[in-house]
VMD Tcl script that builds the backbone (N, CA, C; Angstrom):
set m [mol new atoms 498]
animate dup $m
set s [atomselect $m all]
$s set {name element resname resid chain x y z} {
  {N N UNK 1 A -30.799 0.445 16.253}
  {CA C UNK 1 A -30.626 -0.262 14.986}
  {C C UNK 1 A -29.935 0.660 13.984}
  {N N UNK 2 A -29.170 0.328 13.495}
  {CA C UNK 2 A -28.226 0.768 12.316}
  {C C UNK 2 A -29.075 1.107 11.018}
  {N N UNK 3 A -28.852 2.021 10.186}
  {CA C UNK 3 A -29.497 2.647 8.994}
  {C C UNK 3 A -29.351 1.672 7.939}
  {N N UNK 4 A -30.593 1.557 7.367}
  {CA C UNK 4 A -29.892 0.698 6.245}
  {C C UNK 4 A -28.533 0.168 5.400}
  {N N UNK 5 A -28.480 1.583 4.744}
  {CA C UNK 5 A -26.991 1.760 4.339}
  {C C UNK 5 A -25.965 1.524 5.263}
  {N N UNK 6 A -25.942 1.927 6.291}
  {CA C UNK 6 A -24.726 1.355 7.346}
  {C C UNK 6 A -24.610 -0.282 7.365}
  {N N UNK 7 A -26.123 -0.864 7.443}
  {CA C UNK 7 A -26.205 -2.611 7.661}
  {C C UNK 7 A -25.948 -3.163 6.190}
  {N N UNK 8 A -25.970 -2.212 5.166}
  {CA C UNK 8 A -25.127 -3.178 3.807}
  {C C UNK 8 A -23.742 -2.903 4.134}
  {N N UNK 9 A -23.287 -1.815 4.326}
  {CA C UNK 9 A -21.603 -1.738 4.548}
  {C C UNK 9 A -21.064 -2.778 5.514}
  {N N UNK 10 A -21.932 -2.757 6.898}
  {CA C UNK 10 A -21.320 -3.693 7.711}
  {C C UNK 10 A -21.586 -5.753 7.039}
  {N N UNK 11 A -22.737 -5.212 6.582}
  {CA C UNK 11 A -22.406 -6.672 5.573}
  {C C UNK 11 A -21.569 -7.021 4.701}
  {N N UNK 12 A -21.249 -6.210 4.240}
  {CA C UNK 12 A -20.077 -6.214 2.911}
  {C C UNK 12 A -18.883 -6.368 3.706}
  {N N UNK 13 A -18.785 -5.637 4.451}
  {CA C UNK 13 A -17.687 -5.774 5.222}
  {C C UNK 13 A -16.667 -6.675 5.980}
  {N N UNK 14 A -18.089 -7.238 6.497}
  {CA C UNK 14 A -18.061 -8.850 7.381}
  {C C UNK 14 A -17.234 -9.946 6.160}
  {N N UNK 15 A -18.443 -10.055 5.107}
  {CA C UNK 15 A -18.377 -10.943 3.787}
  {C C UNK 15 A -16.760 -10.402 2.969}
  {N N UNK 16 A -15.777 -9.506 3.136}
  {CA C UNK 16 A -15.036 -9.091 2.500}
  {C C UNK 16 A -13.582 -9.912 3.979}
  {N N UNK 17 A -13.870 -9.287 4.977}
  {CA C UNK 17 A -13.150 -9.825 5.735}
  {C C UNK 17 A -13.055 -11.829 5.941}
  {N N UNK 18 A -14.211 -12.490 5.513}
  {CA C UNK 18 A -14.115 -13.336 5.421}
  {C C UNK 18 A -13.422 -14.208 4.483}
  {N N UNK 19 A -13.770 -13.688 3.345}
  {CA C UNK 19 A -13.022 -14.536 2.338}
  {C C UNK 19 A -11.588 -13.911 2.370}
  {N N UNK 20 A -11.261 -13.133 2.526}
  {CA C UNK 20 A -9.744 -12.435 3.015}
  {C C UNK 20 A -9.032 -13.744 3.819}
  {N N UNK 21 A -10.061 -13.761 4.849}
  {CA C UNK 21 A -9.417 -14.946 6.422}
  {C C UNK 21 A -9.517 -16.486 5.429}
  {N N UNK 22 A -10.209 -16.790 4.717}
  {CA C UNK 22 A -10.377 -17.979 3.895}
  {C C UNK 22 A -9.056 -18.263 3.541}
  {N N UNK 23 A -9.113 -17.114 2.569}
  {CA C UNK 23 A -8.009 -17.551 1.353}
  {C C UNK 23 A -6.311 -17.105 1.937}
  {N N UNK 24 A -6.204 -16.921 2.947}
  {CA C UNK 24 A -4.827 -16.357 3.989}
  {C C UNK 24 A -4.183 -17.843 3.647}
  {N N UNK 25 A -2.602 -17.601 2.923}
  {CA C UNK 25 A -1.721 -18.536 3.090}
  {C C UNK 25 A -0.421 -18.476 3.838}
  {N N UNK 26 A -0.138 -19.278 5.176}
  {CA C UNK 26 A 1.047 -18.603 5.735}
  {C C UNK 26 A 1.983 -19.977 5.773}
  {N N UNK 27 A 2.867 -20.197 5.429}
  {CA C UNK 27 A 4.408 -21.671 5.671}
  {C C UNK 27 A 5.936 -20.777 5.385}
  {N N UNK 28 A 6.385 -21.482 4.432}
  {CA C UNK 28 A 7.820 -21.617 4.468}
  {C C UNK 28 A 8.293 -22.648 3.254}
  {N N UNK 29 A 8.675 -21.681 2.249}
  {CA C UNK 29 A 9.073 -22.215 1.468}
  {C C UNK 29 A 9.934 -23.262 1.443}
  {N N UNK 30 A 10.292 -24.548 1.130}
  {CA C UNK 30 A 10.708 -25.586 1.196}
  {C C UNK 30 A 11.912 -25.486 0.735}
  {N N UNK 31 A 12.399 -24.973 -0.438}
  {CA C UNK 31 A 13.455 -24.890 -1.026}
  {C C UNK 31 A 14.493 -24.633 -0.688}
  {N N UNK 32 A 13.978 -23.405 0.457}
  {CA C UNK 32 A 15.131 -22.252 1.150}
  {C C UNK 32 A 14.927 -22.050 2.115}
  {N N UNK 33 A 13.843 -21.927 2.560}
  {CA C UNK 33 A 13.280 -21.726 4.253}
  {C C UNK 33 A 12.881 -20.493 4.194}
  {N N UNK 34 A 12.354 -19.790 3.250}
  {CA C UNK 34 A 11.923 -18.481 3.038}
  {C C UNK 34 A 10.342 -18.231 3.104}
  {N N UNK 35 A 9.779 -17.919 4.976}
  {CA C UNK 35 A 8.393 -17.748 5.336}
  {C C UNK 35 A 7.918 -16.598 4.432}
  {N N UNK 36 A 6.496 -17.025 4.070}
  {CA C UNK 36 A 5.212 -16.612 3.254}
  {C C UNK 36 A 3.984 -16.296 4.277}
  {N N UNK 37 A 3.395 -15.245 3.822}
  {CA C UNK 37 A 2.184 -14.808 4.263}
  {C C UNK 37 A 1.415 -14.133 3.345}
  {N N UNK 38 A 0.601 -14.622 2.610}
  {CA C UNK 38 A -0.278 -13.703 1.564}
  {C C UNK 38 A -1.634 -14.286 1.516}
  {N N UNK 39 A -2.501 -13.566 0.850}
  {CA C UNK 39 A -4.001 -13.884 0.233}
  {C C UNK 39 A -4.319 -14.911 -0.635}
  {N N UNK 40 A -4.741 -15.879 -0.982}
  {CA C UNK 40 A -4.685 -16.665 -2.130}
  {C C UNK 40 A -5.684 -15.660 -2.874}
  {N N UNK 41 A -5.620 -15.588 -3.998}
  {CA C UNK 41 A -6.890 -14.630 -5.062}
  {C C UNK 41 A -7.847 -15.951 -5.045}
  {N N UNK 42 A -7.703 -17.198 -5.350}
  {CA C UNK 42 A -8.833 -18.058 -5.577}
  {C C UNK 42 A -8.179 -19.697 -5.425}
  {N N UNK 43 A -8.505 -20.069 -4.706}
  {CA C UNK 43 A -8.504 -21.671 -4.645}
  {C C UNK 43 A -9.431 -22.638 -5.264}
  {N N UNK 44 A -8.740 -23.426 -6.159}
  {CA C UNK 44 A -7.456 -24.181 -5.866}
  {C C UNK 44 A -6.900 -23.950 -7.591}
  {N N UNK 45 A -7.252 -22.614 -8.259}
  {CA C UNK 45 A -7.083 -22.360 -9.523}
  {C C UNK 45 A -5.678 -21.029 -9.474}
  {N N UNK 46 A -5.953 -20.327 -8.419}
  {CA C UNK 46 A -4.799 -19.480 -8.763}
  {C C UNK 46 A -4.529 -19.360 -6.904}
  {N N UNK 47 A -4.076 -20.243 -7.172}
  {CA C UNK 47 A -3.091 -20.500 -5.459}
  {C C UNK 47 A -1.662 -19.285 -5.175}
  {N N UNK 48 A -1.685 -19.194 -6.127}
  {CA C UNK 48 A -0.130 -18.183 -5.696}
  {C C UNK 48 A -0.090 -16.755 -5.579}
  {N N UNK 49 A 0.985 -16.462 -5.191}
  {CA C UNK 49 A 0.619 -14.856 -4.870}
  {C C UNK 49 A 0.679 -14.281 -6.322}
  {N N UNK 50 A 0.268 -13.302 -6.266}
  {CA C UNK 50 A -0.229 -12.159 -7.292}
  {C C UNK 50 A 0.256 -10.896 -7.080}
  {N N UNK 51 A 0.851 -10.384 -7.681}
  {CA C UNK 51 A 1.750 -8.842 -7.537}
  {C C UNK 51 A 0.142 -8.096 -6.877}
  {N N UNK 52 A -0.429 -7.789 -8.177}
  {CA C UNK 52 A -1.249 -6.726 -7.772}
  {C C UNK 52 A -2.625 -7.191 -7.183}
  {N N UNK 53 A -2.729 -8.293 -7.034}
  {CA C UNK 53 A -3.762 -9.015 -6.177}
  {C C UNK 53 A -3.343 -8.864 -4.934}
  {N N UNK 54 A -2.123 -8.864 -4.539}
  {CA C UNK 54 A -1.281 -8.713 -3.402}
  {C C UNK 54 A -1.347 -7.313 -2.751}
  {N N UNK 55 A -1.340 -6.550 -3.544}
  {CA C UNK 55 A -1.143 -5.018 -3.250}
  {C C UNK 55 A -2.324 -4.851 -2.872}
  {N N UNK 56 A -4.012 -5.009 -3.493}
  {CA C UNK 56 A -4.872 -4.880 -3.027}
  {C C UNK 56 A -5.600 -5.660 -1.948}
  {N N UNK 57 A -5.199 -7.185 -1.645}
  {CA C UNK 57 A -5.437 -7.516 -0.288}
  {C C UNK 57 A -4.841 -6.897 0.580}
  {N N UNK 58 A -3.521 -6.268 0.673}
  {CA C UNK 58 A -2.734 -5.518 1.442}
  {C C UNK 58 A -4.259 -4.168 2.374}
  {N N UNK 59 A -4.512 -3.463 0.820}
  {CA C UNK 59 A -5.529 -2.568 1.179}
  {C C UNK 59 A -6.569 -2.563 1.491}
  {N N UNK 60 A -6.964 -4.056 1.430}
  {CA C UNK 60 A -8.052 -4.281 2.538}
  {C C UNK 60 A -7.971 -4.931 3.543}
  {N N UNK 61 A -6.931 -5.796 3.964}
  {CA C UNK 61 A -6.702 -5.988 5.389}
  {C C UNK 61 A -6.274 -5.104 5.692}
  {N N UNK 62 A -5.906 -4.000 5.807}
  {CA C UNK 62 A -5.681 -3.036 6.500}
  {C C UNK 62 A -6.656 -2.505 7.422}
  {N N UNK 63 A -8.024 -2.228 7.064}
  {CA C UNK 63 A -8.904 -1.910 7.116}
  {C C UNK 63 A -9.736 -2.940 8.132}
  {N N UNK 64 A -8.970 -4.553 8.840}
  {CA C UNK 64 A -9.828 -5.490 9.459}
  {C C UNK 64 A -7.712 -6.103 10.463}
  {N N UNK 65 A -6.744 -6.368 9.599}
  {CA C UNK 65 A -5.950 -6.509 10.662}
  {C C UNK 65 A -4.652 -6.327 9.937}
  {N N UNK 66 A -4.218 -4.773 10.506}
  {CA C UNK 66 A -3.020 -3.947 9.927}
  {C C UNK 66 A -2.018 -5.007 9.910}
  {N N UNK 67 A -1.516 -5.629 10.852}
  {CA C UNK 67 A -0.355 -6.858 10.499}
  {C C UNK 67 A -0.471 -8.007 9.693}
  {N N UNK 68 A -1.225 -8.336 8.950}
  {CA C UNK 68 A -1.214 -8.919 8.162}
  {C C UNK 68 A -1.159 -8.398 6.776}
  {N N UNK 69 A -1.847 -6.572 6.650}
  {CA C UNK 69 A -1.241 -6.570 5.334}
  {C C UNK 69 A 0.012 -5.929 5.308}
  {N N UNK 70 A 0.545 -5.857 6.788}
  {CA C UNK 70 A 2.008 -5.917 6.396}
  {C C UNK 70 A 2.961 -7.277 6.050}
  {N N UNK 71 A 2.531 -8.084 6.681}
  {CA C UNK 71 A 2.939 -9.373 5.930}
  {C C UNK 71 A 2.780 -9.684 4.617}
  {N N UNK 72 A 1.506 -9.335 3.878}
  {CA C UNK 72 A 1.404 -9.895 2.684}
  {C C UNK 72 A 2.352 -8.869 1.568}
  {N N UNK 73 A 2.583 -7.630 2.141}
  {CA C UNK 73 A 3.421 -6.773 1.448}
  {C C UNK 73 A 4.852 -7.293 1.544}
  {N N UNK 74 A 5.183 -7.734 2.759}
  {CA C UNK 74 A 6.532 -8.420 2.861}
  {C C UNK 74 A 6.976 -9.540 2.211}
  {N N UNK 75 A 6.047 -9.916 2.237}
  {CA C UNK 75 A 6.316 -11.450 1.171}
  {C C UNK 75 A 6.023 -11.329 0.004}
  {N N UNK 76 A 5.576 -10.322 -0.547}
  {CA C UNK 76 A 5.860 -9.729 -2.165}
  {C C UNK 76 A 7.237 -9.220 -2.005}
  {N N UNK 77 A 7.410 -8.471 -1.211}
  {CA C UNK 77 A 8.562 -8.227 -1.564}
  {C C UNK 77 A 9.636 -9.657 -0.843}
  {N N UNK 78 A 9.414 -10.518 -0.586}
  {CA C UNK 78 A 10.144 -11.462 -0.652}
  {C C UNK 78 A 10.805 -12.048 -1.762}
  {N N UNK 79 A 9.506 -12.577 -2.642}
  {CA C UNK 79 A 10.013 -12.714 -3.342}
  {C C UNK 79 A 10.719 -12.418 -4.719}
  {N N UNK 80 A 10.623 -11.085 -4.996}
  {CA C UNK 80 A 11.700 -10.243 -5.289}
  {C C UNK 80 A 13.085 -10.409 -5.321}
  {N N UNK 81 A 13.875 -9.998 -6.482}
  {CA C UNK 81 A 15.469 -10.287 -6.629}
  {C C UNK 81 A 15.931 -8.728 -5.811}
  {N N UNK 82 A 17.184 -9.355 -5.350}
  {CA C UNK 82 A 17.697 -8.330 -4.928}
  {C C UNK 82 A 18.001 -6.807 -5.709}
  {N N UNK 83 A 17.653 -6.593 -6.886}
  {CA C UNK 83 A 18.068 -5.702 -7.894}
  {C C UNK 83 A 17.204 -4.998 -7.426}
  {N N UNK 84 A 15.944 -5.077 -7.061}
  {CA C UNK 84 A 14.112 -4.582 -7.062}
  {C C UNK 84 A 13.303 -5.671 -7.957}
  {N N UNK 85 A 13.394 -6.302 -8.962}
  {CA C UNK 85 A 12.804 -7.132 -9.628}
  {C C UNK 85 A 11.884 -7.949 -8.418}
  {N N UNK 86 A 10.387 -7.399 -9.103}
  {CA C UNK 86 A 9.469 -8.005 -8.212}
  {C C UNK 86 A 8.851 -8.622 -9.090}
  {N N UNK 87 A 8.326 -10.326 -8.955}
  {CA C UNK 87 A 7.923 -10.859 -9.952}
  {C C UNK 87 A 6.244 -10.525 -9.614}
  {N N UNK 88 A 5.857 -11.035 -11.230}
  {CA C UNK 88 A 3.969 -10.891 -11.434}
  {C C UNK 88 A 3.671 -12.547 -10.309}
  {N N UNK 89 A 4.509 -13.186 -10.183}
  {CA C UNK 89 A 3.277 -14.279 -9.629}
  {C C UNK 89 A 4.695 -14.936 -8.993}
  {N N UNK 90 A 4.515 -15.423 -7.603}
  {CA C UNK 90 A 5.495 -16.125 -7.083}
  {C C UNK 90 A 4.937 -17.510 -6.284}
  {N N UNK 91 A 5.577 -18.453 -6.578}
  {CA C UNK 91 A 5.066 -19.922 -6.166}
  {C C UNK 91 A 5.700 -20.553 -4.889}
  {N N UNK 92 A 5.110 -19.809 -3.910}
  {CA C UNK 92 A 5.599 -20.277 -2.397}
  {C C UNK 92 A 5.566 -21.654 -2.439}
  {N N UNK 93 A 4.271 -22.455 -2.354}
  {CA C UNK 93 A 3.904 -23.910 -1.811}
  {C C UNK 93 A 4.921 -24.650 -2.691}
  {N N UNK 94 A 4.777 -24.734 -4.326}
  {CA C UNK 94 A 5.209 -25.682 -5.081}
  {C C UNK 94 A 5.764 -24.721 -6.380}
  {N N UNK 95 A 6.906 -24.839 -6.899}
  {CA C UNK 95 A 7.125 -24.284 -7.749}
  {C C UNK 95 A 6.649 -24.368 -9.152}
  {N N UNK 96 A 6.987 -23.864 -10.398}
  {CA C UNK 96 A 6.000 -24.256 -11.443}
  {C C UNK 96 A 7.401 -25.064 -12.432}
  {N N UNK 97 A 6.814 -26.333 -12.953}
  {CA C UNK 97 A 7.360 -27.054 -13.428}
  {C C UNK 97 A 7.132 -26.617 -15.122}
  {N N UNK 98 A 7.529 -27.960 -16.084}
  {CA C UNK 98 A 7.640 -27.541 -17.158}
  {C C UNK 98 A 6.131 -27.713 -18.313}
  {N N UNK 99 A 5.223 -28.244 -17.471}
  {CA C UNK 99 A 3.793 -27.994 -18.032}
  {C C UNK 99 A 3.012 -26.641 -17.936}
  {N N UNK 100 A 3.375 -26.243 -16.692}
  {CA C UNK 100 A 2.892 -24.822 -16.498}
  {C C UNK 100 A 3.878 -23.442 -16.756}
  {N N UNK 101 A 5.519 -23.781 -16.369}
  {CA C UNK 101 A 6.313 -22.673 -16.859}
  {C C UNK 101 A 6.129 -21.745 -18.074}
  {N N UNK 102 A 5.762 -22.752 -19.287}
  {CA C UNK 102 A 5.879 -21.395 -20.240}
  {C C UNK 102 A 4.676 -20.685 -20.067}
  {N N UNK 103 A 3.106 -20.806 -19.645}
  {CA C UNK 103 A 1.757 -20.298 -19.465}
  {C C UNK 103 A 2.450 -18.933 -18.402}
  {N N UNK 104 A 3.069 -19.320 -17.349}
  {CA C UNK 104 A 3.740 -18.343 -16.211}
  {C C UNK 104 A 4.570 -17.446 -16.796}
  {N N UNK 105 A 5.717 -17.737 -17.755}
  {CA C UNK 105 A 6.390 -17.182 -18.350}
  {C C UNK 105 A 7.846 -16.842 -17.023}
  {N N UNK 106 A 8.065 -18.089 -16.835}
  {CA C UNK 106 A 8.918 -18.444 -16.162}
  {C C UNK 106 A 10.765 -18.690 -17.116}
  {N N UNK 107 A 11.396 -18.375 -15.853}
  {CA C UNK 107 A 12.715 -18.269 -16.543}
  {C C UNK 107 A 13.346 -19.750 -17.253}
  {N N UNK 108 A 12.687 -21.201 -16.281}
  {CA C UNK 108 A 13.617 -22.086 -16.428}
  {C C UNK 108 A 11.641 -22.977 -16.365}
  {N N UNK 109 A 11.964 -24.178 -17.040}
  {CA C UNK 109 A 10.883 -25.007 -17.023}
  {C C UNK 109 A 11.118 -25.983 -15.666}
  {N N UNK 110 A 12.653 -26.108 -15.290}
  {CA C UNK 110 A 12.749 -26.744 -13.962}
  {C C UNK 110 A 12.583 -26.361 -12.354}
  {N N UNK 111 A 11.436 -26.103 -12.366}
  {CA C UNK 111 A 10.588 -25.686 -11.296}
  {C C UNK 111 A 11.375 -23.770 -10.635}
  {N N UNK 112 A 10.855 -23.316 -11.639}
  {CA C UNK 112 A 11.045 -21.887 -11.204}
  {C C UNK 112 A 10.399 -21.581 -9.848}
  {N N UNK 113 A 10.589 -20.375 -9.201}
  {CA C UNK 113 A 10.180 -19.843 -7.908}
  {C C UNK 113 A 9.185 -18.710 -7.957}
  {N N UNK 114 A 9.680 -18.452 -9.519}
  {CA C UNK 114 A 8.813 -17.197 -9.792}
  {C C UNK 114 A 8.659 -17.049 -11.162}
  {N N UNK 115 A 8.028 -15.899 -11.787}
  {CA C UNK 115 A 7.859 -15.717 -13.173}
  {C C UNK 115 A 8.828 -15.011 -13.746}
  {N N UNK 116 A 9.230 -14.426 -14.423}
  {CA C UNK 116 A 10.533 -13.959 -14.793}
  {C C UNK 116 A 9.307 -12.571 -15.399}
  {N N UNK 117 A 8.308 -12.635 -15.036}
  {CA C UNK 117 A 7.535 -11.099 -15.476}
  {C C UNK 117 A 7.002 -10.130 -14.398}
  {N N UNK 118 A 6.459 -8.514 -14.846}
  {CA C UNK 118 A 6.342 -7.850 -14.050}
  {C C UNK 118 A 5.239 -7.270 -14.122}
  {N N UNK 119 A 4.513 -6.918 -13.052}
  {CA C UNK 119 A 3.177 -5.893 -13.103}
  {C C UNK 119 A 3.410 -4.712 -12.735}
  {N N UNK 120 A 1.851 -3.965 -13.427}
  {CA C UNK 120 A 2.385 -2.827 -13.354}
  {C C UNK 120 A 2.375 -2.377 -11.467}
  {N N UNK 121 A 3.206 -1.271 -11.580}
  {CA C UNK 121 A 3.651 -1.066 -10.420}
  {C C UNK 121 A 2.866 -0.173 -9.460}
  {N N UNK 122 A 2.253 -1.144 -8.329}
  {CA C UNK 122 A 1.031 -0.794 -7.600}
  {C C UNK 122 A 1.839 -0.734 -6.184}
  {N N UNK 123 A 3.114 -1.069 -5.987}
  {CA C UNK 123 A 3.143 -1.231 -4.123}
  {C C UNK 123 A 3.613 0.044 -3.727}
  {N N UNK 124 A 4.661 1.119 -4.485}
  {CA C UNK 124 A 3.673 2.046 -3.464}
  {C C UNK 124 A 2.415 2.664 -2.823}
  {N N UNK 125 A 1.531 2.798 -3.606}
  {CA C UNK 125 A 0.243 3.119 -3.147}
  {C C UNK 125 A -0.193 2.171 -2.167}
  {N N UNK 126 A -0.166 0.984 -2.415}
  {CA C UNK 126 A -0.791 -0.261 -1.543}
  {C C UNK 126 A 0.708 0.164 -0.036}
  {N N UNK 127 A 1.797 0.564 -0.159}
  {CA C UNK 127 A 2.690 0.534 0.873}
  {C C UNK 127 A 2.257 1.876 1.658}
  {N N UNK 128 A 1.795 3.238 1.218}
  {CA C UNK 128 A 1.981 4.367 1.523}
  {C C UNK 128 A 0.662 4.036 2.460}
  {N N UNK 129 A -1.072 3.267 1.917}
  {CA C UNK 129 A -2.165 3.512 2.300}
  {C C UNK 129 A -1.750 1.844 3.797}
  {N N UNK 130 A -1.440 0.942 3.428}
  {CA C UNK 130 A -0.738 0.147 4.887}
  {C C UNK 130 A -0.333 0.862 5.912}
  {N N UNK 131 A 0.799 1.303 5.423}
  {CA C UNK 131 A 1.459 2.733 6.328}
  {C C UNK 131 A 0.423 3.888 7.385}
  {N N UNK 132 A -0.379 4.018 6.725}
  {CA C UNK 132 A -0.791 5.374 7.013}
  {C C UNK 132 A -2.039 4.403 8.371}
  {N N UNK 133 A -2.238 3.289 7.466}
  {CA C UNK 133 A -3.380 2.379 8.468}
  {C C UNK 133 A -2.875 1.995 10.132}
  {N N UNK 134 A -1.468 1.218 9.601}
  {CA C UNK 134 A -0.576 0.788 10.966}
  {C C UNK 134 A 0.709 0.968 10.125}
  {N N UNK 135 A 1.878 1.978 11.342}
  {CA C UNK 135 A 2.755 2.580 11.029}
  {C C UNK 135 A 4.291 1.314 10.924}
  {N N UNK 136 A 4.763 1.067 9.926}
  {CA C UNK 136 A 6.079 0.196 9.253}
  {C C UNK 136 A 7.104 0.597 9.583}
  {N N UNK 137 A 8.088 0.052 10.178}
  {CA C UNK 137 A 9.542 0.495 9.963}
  {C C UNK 137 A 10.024 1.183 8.888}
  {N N UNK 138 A 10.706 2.292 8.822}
  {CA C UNK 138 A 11.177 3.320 8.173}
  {C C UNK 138 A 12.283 2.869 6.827}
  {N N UNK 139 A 13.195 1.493 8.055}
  {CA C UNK 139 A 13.762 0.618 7.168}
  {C C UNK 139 A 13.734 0.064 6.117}
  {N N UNK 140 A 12.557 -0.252 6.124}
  {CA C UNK 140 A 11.829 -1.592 5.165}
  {C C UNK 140 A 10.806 -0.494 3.677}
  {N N UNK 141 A 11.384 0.613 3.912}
  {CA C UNK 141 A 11.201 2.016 2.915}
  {C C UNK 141 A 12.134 1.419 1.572}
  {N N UNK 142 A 13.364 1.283 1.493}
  {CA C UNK 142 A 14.199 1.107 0.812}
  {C C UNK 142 A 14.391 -0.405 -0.304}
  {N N UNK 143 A 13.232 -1.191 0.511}
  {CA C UNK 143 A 13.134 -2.080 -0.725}
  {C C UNK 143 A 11.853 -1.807 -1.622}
  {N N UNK 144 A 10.775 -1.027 -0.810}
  {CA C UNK 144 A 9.945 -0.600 -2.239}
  {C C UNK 144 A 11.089 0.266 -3.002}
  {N N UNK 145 A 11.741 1.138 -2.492}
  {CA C UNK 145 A 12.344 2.134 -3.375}
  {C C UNK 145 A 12.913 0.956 -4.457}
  {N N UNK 146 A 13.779 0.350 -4.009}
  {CA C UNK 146 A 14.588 -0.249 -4.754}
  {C C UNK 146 A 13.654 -0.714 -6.135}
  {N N UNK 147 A 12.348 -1.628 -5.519}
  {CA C UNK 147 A 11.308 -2.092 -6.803}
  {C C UNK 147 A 11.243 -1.133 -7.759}
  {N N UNK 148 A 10.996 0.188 -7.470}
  {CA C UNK 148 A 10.713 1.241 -8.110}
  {C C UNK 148 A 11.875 1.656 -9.263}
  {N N UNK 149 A 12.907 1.941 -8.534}
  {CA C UNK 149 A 14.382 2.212 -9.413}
  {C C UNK 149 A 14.665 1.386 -10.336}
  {N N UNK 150 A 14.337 -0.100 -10.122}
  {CA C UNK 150 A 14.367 -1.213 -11.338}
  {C C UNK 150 A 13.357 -0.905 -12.036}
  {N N UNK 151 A 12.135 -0.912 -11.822}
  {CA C UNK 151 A 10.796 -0.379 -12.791}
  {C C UNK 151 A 10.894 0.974 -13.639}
  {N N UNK 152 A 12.177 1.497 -13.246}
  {CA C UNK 152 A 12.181 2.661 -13.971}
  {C C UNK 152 A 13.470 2.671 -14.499}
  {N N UNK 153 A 14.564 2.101 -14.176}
  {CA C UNK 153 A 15.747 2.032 -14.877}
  {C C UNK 153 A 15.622 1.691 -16.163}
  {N N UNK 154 A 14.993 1.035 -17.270}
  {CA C UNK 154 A 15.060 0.550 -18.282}
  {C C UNK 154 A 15.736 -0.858 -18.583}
  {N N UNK 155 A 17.067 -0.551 -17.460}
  {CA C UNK 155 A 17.858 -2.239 -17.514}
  {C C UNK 155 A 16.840 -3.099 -17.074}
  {N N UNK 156 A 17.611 -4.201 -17.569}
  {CA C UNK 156 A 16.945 -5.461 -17.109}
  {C C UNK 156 A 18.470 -6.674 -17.692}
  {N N UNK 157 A 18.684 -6.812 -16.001}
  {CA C UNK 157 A 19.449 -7.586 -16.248}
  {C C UNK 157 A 19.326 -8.691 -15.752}
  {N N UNK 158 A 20.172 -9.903 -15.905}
  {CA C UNK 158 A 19.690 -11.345 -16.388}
  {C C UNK 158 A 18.751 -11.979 -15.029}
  {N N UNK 159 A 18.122 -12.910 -15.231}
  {CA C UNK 159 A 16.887 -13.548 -13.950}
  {C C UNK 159 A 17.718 -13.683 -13.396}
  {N N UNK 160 A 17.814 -13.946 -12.190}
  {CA C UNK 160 A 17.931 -14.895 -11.160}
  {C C UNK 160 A 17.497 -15.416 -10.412}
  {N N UNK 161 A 17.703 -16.713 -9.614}
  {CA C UNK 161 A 16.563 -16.883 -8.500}
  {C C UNK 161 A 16.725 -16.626 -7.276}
  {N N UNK 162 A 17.532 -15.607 -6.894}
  {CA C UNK 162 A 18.161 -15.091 -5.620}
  {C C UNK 162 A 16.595 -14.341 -5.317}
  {N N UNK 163 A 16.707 -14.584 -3.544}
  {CA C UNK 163 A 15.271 -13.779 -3.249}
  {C C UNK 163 A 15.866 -13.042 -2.480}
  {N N UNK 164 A 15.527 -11.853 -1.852}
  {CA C UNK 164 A 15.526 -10.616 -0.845}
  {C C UNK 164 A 15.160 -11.487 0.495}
  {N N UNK 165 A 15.325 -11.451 1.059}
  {CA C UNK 165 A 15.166 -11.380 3.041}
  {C C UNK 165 A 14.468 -10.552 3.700}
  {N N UNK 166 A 13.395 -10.327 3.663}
  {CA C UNK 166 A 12.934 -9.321 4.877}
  {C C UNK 166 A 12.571 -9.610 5.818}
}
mol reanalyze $m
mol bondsrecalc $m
mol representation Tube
mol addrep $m
């Protein structure tokens, strides 16, 4: 029999991996054909991905099934502009129309893809501790960089709704 303390960790553990497997959203954006794989933070109130909600499901599926928080890292950076511009909240299933756009702080009230805002900047750490869990293509290095170089350039140039490919 397991030590106390070991049988709360493995409880917590169990109960952490579960709602992880709950709230898992995987399709294909409709618009473009651009596949999604992320965490929902909470159903059916905040359905969409979350920058840094994202980064930290990343760091705990790691810890229960390394390919998936490489997916959910990929599809943050999906939806991302090609510049590095990684948005705070991106709307795989349904985009956000003009009741919810300005609350999002979205570029256009006619069903944006994303928010036209940014969080603070968590995916390297969440990319370096993935990494170190189950090992990433070396490749796929160069679009965190890129996030980073925009987060630190000062420019900011105009939205777009062009997404990255990974």
């Amino acid at each position: 029999m397991l030590p106390a303390d070991d049988q709360r960790r493995l409880r917590l553990a169990v109960a952490a991996w579960r709602v992880l497997r709950e709230n898992w959203r995987e399709g294909m954006r409709s618009s473009d054909g651009v596949r999604y794989a992320f965490t929902c933070p909470a159903t059916p109130r905040y359905r969409h991905q979350w920058y840094w909600d994202s980064c930290f499901h990343a760091i705990a599926w790691r810890h229960f099934e390394p390919a998936r928080a490489r997916a959910e890292l990929r599809t943050l950076l999906r939806a991302g502009r090609l510049d590095g511009f990684i948005p705070h909240t991106a709307f795989w299933d349904r985009p956000a129309y003009w009741r919810r756009a300005p609350f999002y702080g979205t570029h256009t009230v006619f069903g944006a893809a994303a928010t036209a805002t940014i969080q603070t900047p968590l995916l390297a750490l969440a990319w370096e501790l993935v990494a170190l869990a189950s090992p990433m293509s070396r490749g796929l290095l160069a679009k965190p960089s890129r996030s980073y170089a925009f987060t630190t350039s000062g420019s900011r140039p105009p939205v777009t709704s062009t997404t990255t490919a990974c």
